[in-house]
C-alpha positions as CSV (number, residue, x, y, z in Angstrom):
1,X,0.0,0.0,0.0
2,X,1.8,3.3,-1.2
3,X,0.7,6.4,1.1
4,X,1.2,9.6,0.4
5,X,2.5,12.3,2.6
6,X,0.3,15.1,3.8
7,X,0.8,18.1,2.2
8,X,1.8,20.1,5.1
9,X,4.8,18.1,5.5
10,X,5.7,19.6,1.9
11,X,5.2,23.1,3.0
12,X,7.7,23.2,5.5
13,X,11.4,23.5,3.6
14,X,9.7,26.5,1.3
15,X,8.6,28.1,4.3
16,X,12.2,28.0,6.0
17,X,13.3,29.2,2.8
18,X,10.9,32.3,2.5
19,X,11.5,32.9,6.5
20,X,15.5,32.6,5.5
21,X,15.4,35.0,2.9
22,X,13.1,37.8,4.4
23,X,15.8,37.8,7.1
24,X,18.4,38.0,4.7
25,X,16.5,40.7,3.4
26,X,16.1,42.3,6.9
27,X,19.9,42.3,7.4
28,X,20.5,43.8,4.1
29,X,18.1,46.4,4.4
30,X,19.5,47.2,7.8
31,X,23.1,47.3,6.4
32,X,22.2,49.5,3.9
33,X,20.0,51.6,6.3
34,X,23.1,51.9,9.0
35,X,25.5,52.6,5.9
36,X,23.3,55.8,4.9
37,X,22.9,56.9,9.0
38,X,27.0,56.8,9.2
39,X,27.4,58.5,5.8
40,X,24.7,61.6,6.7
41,X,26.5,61.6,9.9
42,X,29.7,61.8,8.5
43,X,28.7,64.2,5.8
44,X,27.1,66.7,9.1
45,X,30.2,66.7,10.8
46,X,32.2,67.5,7.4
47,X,29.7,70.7,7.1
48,X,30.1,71.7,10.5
49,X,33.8,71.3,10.6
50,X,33.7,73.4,7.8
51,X,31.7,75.5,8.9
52,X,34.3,76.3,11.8
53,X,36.8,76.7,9.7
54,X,34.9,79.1,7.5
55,X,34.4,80.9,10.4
56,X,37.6,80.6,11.8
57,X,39.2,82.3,8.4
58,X,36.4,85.1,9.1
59,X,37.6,85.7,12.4
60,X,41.4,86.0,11.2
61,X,40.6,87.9,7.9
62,X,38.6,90.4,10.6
63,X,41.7,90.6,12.4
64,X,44.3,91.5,9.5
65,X,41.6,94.2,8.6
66,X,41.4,95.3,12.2
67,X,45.1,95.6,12.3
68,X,45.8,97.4,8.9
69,X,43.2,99.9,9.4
70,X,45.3,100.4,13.3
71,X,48.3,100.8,11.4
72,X,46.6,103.2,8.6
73,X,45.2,105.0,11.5
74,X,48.6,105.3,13.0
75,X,50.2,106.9,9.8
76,X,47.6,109.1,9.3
77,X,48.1,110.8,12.8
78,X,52.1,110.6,12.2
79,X,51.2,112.2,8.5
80,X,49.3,114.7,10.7
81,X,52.0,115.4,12.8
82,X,54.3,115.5,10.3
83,X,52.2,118.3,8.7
84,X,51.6,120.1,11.8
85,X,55.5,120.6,12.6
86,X,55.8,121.8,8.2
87,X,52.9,123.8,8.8
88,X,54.4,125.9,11.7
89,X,57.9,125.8,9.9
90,X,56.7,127.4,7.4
91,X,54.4,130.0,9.3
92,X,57.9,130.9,10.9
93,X,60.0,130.9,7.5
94,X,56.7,133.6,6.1
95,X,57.3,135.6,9.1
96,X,60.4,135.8,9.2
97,X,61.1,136.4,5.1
98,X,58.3,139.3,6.2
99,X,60.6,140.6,8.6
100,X,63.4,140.7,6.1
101,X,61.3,142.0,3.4
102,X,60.1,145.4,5.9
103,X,64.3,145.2,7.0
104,X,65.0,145.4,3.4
105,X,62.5,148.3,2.2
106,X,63.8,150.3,4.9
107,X,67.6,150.1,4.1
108,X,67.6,153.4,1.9
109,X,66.6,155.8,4.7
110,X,70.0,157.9,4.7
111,X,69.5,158.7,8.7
112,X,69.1,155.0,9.7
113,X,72.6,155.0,11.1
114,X,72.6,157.8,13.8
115,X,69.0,156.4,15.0
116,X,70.1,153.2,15.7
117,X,73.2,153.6,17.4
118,X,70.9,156.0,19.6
119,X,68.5,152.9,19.9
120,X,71.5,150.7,20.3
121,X,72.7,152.7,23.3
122,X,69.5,153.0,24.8
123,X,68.6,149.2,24.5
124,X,71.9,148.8,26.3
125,X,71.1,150.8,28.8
126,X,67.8,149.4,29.5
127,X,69.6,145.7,29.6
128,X,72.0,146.7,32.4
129,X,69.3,148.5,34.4
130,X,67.7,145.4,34.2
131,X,70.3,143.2,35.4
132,X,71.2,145.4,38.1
133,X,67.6,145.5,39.0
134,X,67.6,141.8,39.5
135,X,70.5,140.8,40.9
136,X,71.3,143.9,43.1
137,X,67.8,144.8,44.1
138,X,66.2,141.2,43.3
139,X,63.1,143.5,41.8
140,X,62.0,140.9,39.2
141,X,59.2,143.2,37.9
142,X,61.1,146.0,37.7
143,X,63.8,143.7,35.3
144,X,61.0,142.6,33.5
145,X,59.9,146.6,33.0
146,X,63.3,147.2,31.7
147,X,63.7,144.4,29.4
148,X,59.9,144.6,28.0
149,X,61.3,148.7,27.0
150,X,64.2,146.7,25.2
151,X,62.1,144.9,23.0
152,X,60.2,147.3,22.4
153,X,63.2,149.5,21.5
154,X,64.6,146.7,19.5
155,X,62.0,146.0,17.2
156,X,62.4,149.8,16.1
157,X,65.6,148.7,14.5
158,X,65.2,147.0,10.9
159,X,68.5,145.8,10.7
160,X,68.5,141.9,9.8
161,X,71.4,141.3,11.5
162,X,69.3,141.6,14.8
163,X,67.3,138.8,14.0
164,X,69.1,136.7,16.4
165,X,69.5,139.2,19.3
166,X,65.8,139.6,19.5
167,X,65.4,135.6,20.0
168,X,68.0,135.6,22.3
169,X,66.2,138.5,24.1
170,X,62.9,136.7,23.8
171,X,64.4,133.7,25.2
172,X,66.0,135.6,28.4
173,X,63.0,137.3,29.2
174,X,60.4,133.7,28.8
175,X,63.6,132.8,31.6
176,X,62.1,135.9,33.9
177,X,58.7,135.1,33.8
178,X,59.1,131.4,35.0
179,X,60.9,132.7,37.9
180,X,57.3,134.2,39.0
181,X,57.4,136.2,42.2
182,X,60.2,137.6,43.8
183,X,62.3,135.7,46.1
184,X,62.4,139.1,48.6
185,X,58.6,138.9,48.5
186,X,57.9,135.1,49.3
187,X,60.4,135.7,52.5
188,X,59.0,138.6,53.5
189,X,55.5,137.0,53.4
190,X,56.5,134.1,55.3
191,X,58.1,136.4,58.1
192,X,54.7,138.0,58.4
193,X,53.2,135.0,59.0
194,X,55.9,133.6,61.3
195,X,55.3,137.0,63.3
196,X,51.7,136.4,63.8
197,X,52.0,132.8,64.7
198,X,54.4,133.7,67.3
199,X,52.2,135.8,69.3
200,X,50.0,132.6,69.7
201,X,52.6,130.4,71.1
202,X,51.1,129.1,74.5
203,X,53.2,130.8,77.4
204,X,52.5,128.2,79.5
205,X,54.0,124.4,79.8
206,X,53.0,121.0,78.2
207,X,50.2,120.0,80.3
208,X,51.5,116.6,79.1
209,X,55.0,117.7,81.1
210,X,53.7,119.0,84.3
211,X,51.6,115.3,84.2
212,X,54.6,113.5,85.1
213,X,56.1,116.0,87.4
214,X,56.9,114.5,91.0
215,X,54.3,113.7,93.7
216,X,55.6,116.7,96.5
217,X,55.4,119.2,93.1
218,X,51.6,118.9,93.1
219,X,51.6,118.4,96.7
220,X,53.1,122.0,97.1
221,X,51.7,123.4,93.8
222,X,48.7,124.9,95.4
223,X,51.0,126.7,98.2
224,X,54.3,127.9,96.4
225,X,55.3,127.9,92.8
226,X,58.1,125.5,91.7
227,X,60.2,126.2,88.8
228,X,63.2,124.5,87.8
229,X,66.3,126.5,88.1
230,X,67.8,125.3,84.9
231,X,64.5,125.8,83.1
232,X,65.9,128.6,80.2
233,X,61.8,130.0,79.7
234,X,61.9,133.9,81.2
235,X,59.2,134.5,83.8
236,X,59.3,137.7,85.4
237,X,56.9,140.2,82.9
238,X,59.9,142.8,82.5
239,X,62.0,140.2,81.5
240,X,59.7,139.1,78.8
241,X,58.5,142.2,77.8
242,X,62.5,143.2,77.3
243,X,62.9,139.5,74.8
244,X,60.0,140.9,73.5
245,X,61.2,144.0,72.4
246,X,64.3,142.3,71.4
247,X,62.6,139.7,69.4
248,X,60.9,142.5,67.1
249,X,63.9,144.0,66.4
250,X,66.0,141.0,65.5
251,X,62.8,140.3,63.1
252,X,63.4,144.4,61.6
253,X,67.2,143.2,61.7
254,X,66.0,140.0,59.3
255,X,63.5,142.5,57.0
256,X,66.7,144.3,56.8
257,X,68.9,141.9,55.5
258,X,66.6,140.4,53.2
259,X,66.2,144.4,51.3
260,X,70.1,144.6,51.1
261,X,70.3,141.0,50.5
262,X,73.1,139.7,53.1
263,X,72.7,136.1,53.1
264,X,75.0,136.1,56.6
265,X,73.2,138.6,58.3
266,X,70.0,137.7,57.5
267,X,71.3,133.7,59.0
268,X,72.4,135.2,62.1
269,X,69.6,137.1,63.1
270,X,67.5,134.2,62.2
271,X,69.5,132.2,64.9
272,X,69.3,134.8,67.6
273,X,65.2,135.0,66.9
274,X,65.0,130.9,67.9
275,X,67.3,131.4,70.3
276,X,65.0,133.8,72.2
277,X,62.4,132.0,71.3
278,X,63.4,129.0,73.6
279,X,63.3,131.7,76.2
280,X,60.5,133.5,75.3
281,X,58.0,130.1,75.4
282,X,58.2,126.9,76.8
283,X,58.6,123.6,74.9
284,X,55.5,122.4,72.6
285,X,53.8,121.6,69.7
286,X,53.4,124.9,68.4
287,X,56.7,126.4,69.9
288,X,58.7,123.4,67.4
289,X,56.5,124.2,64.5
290,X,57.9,127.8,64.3
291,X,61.4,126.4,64.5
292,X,60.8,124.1,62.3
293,X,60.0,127.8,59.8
294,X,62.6,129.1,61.0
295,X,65.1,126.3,59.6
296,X,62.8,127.1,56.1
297,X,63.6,130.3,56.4
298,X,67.5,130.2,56.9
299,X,67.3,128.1,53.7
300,X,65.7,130.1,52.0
301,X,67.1,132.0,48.6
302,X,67.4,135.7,48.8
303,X,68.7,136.3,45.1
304,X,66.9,134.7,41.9
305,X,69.2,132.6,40.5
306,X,69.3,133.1,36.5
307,X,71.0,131.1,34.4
308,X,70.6,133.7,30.8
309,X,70.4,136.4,32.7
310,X,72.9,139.0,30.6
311,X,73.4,137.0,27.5
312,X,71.6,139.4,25.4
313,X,74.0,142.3,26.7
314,X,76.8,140.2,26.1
315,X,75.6,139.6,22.2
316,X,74.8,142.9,21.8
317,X,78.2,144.1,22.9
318,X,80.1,141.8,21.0
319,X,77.7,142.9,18.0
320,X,78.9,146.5,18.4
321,X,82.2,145.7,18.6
322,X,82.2,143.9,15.6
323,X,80.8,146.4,13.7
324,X,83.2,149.1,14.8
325,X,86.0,146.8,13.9
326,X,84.7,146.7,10.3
């Protein structure tokens, strides 16, 4: 008897087979599928890397501009500079070829030469007064009176070969007015205020000395008064009023010295003042303070010290001389 087999049990290997090659499928379509993820992937970091690198050359073609336009910047302002110092060479060239040109157009005046040897003389009189003024008398204001005249005296003359005694002169007298006030009137100042103060010097001790003063001093303090004999401070009124006296006439003795200026007598009777000062008031605050001023004031100048002072005269002699030599 021949049976056949069900046909189920015919089914099976092609079913295997389909189920084998949907999987197959499966795995090829995921291959594929994870082959096309890492490639976008790869393909987004790409961009965005260069992305930062376009950006990055941005950043550093910002920067070259930034610094070029720094540097352009920077020779414009030196350009500027540059034409700024031309500009004001030139101003001076024009006014002084306009100097020359007025010097020149006045060279045919036939009585030119008896004018300006009158102006010469005056100019050098006015000079000397000056530095006599200052150095003798220290009167700053009166030197710069006297040379002010002699520029103004000096630009009469329309000689060219002046041109460089009138710098010089300008030059000297910018020297006076940076010396400012006079050296006679800044000492005298400070003595009136060194006068004033002493009259409010305390004539009575420390109280922070007479603290520590032994026990049978403020035992007896209320019935006799105890004074150190070595103590140098005058007590009796006459006495003071006599230091007192003396003191305003050392201080007339100092006003003195400082008019005629005598450096040594004007020290000395700056020494005697402090030394009647430690017996005109008693040790303090106050009483140190004003010889603290006085040390100031013993080092203080009584002459302005000049360094051009009389180089004009000096030029304009040797000027003169040259000329009479020719």
């Amino acid at each position: 008897m021949n049976e056949t087999p069900p046909p189920t049990l015919r089914r099976i290997p092609w079913l295997w087979l389909l189920l084998l090659l949907t999987l197959t499928g499966l795995g090829m379509m995921s291959w594929y599928g994870w082959r096309y993820w890492q490639a976008q992937s790869n393909a987004a970091q790409q961009a965005k890397l260069e992305e930062q690198q376009h950006w990055q050359s941005l950043n550093q073609t910002l920067q070259i501009l930034r610094s070029g336009q720094d540097f352009a910047y920077k020779r414009l302002r030196d350009l500027d500079d540059t034409n700024r110092v031309l500009r004001d060479e030139i101003l001076g060239l024009s006014q002084r070829s306009a100097l020359l040109e007025q010097t020149v157009a006045r060279l045919s005046d036939p009585n030119r030469h008896g004018t300006q040897a009158l102006r010469l003389d005056e100019i050098e009189t006015l000079l000397r007064l000056g530095q006599q003024l200052l150095t003798i008398a220290s009167d700053v204001d009166g030197a710069r009176r006297a040379y002010s005249l002699a520029a103004s005296t000096l630009e009469g003359l329309d000689d060219p070969g002046y041109l460089n005694l009138r710098q010089t002169l300008m030059q000297e007298r910018n020297a006076l007015d940076t010396l400012g006030e006079s050296p006679q009137k800044r000492v005298n100042a400070a003595l009136e205020r060194f006068d004033k103060a002493l009259q409010q010097l305390p004539q009575n001790p420390n109280p922070e000395t007479t603290n520590i003063q032994p026990w049978w001093h403020k035992v007896l303090s209320p019935l006799v008064r105890i004074t150190p004999s070595h103590s140098p401070v005058l007590l009796a009124e006459s006495e003071r009023q006599s230091a007192q006296d003396a003191l305003q006439i050392e201080l007339s003795l100092v006003r003195a010295a400082v008019e005629r200026n005598d450096p040594s007598s004007y020290v000395t009777a700056l020494h005697r003042i402090d030394a009647m000062m430690q017996r005109l008031w008693p040790d303090s605050a106050a009483q140190r303070a004003r010889h603290a001023e006085l040390v100031l004031l013993a080092k203080a100048e009584l002459r302005p010290t000049l360094s051009e002072l009389g180089t004009t005269l000096l030029q304009l002699q040797s000027i003169r001389q040259g000329s009479h030599h020719q």
